[in-house]
C-alpha positions in Angstrom: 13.7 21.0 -15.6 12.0 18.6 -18.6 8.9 17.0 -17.2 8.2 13.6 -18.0 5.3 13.5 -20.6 2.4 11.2 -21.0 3.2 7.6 -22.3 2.6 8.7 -26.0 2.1 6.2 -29.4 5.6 5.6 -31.3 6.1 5.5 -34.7 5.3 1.4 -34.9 1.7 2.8 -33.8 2.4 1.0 -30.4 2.0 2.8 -26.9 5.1 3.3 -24.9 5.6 2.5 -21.1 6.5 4.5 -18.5 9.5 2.9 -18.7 10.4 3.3 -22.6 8.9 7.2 -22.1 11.8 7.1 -19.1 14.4 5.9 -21.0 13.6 8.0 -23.9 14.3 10.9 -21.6 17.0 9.8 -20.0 19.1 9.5 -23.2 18.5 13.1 -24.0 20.9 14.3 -21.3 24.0 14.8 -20.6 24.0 14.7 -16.7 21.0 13.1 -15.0 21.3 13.5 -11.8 19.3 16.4 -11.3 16.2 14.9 -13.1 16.6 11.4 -11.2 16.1 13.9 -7.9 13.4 15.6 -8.7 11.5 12.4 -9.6 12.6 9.8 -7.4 10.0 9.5 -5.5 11.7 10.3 -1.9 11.0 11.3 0.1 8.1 9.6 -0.5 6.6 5.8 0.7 7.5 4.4 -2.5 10.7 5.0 -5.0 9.9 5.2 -8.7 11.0 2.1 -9.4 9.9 2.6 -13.4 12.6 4.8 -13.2 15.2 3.3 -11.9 14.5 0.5 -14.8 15.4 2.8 -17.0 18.2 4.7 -15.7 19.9 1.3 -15.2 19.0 0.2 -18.9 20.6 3.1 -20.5 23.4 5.1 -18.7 26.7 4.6 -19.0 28.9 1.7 -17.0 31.3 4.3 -15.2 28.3 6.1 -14.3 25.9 2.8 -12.7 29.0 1.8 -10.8 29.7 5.6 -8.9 26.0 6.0 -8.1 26.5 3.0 -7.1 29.2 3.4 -4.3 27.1 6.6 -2.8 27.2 5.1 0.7 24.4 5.6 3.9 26.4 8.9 4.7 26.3 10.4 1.0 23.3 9.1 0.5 21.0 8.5 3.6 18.1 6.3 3.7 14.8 7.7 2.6 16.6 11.2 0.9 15.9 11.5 -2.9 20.4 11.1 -3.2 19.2 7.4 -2.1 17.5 7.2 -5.3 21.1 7.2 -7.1 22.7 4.4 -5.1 19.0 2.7 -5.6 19.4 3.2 -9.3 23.0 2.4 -9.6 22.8 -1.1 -7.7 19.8 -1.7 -10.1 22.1 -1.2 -12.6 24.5 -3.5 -11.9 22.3 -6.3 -12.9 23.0 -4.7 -16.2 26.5 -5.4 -16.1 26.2 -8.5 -15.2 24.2 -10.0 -18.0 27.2 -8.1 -19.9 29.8 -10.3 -17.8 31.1 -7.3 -16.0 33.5 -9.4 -13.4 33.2 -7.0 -10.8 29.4 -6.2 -10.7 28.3 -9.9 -8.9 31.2 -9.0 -5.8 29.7 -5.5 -5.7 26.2 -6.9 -5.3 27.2 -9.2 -2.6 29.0 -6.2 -0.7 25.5 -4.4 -1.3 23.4 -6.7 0.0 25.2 -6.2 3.5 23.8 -2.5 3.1 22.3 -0.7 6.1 19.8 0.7 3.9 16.5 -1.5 2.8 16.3 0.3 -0.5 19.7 -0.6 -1.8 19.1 -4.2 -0.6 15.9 -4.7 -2.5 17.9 -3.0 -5.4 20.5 -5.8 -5.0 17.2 -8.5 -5.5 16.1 -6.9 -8.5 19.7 -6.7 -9.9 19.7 -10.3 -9.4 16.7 -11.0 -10.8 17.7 -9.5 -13.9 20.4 -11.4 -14.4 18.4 -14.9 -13.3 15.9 -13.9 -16.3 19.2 -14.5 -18.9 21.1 -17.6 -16.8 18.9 -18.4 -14.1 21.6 -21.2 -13.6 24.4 -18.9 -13.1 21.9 -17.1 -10.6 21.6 -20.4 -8.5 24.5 -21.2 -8.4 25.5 -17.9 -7.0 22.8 -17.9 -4.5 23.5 -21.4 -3.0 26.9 -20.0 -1.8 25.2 -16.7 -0.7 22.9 -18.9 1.1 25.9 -19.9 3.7 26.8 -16.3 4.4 25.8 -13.6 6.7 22.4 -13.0 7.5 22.3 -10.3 4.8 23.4 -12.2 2.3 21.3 -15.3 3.0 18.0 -12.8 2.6 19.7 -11.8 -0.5 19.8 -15.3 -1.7 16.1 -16.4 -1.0 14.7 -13.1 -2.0 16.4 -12.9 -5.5 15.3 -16.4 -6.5 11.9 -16.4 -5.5 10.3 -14.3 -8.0 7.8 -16.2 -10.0 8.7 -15.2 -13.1 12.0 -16.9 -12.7 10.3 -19.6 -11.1 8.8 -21.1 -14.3 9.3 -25.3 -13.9 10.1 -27.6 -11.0 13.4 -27.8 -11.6 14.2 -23.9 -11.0 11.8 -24.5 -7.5 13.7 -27.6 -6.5 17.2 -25.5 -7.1 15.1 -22.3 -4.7 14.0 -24.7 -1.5 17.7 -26.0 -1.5 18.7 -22.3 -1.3 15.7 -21.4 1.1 16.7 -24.4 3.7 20.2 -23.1 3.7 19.4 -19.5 4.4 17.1 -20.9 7.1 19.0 -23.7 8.5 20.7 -21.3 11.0 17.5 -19.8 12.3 17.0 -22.3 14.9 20.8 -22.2 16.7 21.2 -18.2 16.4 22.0 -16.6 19.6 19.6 -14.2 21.4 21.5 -11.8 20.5 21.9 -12.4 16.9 18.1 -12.3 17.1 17.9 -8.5 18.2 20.1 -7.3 14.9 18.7 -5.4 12.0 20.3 -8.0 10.3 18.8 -11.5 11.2 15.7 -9.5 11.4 15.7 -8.9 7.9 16.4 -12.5 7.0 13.3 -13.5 9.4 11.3 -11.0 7.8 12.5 -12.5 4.4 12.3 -16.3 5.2 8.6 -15.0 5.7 7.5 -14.9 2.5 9.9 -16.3 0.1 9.1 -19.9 1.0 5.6 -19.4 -0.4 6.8 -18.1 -3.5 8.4 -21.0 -4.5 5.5 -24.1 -3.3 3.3 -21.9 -5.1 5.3 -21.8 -8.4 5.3 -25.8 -8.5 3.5 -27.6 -5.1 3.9 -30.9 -6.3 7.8 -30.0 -5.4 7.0 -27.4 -2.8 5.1 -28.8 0.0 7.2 -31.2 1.3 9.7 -29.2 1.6 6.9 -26.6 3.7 5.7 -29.8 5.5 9.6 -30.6 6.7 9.6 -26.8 7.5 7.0 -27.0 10.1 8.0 -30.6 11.7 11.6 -28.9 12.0 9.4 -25.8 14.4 7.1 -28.1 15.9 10.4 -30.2 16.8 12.7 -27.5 18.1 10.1 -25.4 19.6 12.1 -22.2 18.1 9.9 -19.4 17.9 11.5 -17.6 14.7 11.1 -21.1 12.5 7.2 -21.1 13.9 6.8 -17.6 12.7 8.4 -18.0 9.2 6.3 -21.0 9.3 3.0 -19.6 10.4 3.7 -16.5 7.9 4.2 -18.2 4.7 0.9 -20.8 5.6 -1.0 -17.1 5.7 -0.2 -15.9 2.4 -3.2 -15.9 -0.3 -1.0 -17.9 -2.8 -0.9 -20.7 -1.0 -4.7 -20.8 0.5 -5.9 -20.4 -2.9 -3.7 -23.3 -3.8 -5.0 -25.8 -1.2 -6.8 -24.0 2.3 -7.3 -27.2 3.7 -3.7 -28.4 3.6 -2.8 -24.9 5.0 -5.1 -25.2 7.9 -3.6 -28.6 8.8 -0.1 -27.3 8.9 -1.1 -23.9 10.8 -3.2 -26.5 13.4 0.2 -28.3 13.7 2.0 -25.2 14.5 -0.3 -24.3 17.2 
């Protein structure tokens, strides 16, 4: 098996990236498979995501799309086969800066995965595509934002990615998503609150909201501030937590710690 060498110079004198050094490889072969295994990174804490940027920048289509479709049985969570349907989901962010019709249904059938991996594959597929037409993204992502649990974490968590987030318009367009995705929280049943699935759109919710008052707070924390009123009003434990846990993120006590200790007091 071809080990990956060293980032080396290229001819233009300039030092390639893991990811160019990937790529390089990965158009030298004729069936991939076998080297996406062996360094995949599973099992393992931590896929190599450098090379999953790669694999999704330079295979073949037909290929992307049956890697792809490996489901939880062909490819179980935290196995190095994972890696394929990791890198083929990836990939399909590809396709759809190419206007492949079929890749943004696929990535909203994804999102509903089981599997964590192939979820967060489904964000950065997304993002991709936001980095071309962030406006097609958002408009995409505010009807996401009204579906299933799963697909409402897929929503906020493709958006809210500061590089996408780069003016106040783009954060405006993100809080409309992240108070659809969250309006449900405080009227799910209990037991809508013991799935995998709402769980992972609590967990989501937790974070994404300071993502976006941090990329613009003049726009941002209002929308926080009517966050926290709506817990303190309802008394519903989940909004208090997504609440409590964006207020605790660096990002936004470096932004303004006083602010963020007056809305934690308020949230008790």
């Amino acid at each position: 098996m071809a080990a990956l060498q060293p980032p080396r110079a290229s001819a233009s004198g300039l030092q390639m990236t893991r990811v160019d050094a990937y790529k390089e490889m990965l158009g030298t072969l004729d069936d991939p498979e076998p080297y996406l295994l062996e360094h995949s990174g599973l099992p393992g804490p931590r896929g190599n995501i450098e090379l999953a940027q790669a694999a999704a920048d330079v295979r073949p289509a037909s290929e992307l799309r049956r890697w792809a479709e490996l489901d939880a049985r062909a490819a179980p969570t935290g196995g190095p086969e994972e890696f394929l349907s990791f890198c083929g989901v990836v990939g399909l962010g590809r396709l759809l800066t190419e206007r492949d019709p079929h890749a943004l249904p696929a990535l909203q059938r994804h999102a509903r995965d089981p599997r964590w991996r192939v979820r967060e594959a489904v964000a950065m597929a997304l993002q991709r595509w936001g980095r071309q037409d962030f406006d097609a993204l958002a408009a995409a992502m505010a009807e996401w934002a009204n579906g299933s649990w799963l697909e409402r974490r897929a929503a906020a968590a493709a958006l809210c990615e500061p590089v996408l987030l780069t003016d106040g318009r783009r954060v405006r367009v993100t809080l409309d998503v992240l108070e659809a995705a969250t309006e449900p929280i405080a009227t799910a049943e209990a037991a809508e609150r013991r799935s995998d699935e709402y769980k992972a759109l609590r967990k989501g919710l937790g974070y994404c909201w300071s993502v976006a008052v941090a990329a613009a707070p003049e726009t941002g924390r209002p929308a926080l501030e009517s966050l926290v009123e709506r817990a303190v009003n309802t008394g519903d434990g989940d909004l208090r937590w997504i609440a409590r846990q964006n207020l605790r993120k660096h990002r936004l006590a470096r932004m303004d710690p006083d602010w963020v200790d007056e809305l934690l007091a308020r949230l008790g």
